[in-house]
N, C-alpha and C positions, 0 to 999 in steps of 0.2 A: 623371590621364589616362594610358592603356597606352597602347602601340603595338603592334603583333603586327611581331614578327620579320620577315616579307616584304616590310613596307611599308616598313621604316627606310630611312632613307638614311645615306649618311657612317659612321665610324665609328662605336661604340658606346660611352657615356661610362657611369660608374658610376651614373649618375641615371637613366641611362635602361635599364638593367638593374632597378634599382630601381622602376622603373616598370612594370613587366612583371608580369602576376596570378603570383600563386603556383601551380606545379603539383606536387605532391606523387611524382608519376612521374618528372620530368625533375629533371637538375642541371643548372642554369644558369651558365658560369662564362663570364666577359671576360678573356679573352687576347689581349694586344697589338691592342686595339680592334676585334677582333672575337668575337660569340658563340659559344659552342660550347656546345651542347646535348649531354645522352646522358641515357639511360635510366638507371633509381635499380638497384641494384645486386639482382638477384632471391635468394633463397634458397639455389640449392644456394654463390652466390658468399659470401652471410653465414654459412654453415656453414664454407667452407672458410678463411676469415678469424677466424672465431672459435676455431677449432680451431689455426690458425698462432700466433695469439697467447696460447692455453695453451701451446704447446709453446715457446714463448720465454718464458714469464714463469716456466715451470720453472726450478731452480738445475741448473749444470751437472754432471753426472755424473762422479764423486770419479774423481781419473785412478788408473789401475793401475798396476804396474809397469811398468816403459818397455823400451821395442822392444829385444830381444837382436838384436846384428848380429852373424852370425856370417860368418867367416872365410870368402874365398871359395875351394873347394876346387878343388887343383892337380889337374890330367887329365894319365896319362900313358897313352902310346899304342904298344905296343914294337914295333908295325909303320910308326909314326910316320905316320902316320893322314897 
């Protein structure tokens, strides 16, 4: 037996989440005994998530030679600025 969302009462217990039809658009999650519905994540979102996790699953790029610090150069001023 579901219940739809508007009629519940009381908190929201794991069973009765689980009793809920399956909807293929929404995620359904129970946080601290209450629902929280959201829409399933569209395309241009799984593009840009697929594309974040190529670019991490890459190896890091081999380091170069390391940062020259150079010396900071003295200013003289003969009108004494």
């Amino acid at each position: 037996m579901s219940v739809a969302p508007a009629e519940h009462q009381g908190p929201w217990t794991i069973d009765d989440v689980l009793a809920l039809p399956e909807d293929a658009r929404s995620r359904i999650e129970l946080v601290g005994g209450s629902l929280v519905m959201s829409p399933s994540p569209g395309i241009p979102h799984q593009r840009a998530s697929r594309r974040l996790a190529a670019l991490l699953e890459q190896p890091p790029m081999p380091r170069l030679r390391p940062w020259k610090s150079w010396r900071p150069s003295t200013w003289w001023c003969p009108t004494g600025c």
